[in-house]
C-alpha positions in Angstrom: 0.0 0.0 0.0 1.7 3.3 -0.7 0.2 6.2 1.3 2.1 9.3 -0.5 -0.8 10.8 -2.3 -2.8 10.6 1.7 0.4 12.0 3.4 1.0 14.7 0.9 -2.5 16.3 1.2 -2.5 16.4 5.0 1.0 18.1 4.7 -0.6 20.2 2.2 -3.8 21.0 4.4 -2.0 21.3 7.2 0.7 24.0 5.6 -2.5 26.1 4.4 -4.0 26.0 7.5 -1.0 27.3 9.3 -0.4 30.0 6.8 -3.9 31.2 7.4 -3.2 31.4 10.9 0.2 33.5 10.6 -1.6 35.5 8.0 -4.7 36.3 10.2 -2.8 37.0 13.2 -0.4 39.5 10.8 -3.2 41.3 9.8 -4.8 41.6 13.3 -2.1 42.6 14.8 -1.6 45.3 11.7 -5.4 46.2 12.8 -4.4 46.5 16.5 -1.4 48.5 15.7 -3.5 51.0 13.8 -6.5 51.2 16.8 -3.8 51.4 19.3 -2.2 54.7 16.9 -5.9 56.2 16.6 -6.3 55.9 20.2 -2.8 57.3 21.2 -4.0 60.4 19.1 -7.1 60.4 20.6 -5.0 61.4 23.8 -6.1 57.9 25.6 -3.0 57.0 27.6 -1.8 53.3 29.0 -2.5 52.2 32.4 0.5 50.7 32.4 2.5 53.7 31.3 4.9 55.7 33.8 3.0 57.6 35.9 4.6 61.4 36.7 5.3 61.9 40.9 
């Protein structure tokens, strides 16, 4: 029994599924980036920025 043609597809599946996932998580993070930007020039600050004493 020779199993290449099985073997090959889930490599094949499997490499498409985890380029989706890198690709998605690119793009949201682009997305968060820009949010984050809009909200910086909004004048919203980070809690977890220094704080003046």
């Amino acid at each position: 029994m020779n199993h290449t043609l099985f073997v090959a597809a889930a490599y094949a599946v499997s490499a498409l599924g985890l380029g989706g996932l890198a690709l998605w998580i690119v793009r949201d993070q682009r997305a968060r980036k820009r949010e984050l930007a809009a909200l910086e020039q909004a004048g919203v600050t980070r809690r977890s920025g220094s704080k003046s004493a």
